[in-house]
C-alpha positions as CSV (number, residue, x, y, z in Angstrom):
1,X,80.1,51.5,101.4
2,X,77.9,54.3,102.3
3,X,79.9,55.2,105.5
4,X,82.8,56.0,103.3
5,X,80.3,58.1,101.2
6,X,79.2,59.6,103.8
7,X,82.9,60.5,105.2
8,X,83.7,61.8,102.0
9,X,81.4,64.2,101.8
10,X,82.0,65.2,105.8
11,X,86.1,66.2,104.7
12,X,85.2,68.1,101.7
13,X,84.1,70.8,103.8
14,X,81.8,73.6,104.2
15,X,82.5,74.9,100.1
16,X,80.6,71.7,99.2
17,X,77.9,72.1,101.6
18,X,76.8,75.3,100.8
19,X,77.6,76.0,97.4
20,X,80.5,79.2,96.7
21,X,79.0,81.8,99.5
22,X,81.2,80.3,101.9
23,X,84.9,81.1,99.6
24,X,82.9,84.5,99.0
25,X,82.3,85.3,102.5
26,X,85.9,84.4,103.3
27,X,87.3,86.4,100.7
28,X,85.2,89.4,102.0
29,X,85.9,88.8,105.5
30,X,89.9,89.0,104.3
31,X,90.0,91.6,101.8
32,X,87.7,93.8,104.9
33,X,90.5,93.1,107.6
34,X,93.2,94.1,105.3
35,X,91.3,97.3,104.4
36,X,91.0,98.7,107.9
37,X,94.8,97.3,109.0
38,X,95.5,99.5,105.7
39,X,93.5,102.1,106.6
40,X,94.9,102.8,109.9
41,X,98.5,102.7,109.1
42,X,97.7,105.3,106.3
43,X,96.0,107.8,108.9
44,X,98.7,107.0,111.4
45,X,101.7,107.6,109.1
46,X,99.9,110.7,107.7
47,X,99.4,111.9,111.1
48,X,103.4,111.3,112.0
49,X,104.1,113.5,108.5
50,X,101.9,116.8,109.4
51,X,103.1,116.7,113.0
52,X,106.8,116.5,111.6
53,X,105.7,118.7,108.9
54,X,104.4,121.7,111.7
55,X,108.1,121.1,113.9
56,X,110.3,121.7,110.7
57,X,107.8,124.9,109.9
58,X,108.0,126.3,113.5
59,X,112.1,125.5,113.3
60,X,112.2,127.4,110.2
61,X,110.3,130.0,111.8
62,X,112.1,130.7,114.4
63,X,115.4,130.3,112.8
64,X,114.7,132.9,110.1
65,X,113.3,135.6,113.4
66,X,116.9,135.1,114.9
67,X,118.8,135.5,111.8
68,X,116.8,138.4,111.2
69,X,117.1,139.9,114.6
70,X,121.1,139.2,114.5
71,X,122.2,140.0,111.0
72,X,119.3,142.2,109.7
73,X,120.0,146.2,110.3
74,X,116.2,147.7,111.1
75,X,117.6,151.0,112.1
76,X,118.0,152.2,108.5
77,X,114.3,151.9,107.8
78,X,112.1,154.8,108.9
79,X,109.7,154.8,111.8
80,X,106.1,154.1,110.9
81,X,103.7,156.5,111.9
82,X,100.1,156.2,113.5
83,X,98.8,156.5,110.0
84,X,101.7,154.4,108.3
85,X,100.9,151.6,110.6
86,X,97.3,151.1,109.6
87,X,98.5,150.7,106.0
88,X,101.1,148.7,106.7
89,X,100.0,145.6,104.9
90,X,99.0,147.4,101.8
91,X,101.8,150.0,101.5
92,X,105.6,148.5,101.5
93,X,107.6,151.6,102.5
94,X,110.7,151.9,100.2
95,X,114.2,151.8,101.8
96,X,115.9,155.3,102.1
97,X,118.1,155.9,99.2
98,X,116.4,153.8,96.6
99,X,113.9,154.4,93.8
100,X,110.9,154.2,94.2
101,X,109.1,152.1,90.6
């Protein structure tokens, strides 16, 4: 009779050996690996959108330079002189013809 006592307790397992660590330490071992597989994708897949996201903004770059250079007329606007061209980021010069407000 106490050999199947003793069996008993063998296949319950390590839970009723040592008490609820065991579950616990399971559970935290789990819940860890799914954090860092989650983690990962996340930084991968936001990696794949910024470099996807820097390809459409150099497209759209360089598609609005040729547009410009083909259908944009620059000889209507005056020449910039040597003093016009260091205030060229704070002064907009107005086109010729057109009010200035």
């Amino acid at each position: 009779m106490e050999n199947i006592f003793r069996h008993r307790q063998g296949c319950l397992g390590r839970a009723s050996r040592h008490g609820s660590r065991v579950p616990a330490a399971d559970a935290t071992v789990t819940g860890l690996s799914s954090r860092f597989r989650a983690m990962f994708a996340y930084n991968y897949m936001v990696t794949s959108i910024r470099m996807i996201t820097q390809e459409l903004d150099g497209f759209a770059s360089e598609l609005s330079t040729a547009l410009e250079h083909k259908y944009v007329d620059n000889a209507r606007w005056p020449k910039k002189s040597a003093g016009a061209a260091r205030l060229a980021g704070a002064v907009r010069l107005a086109a010729p013809g057109k009010d200035r407000r």
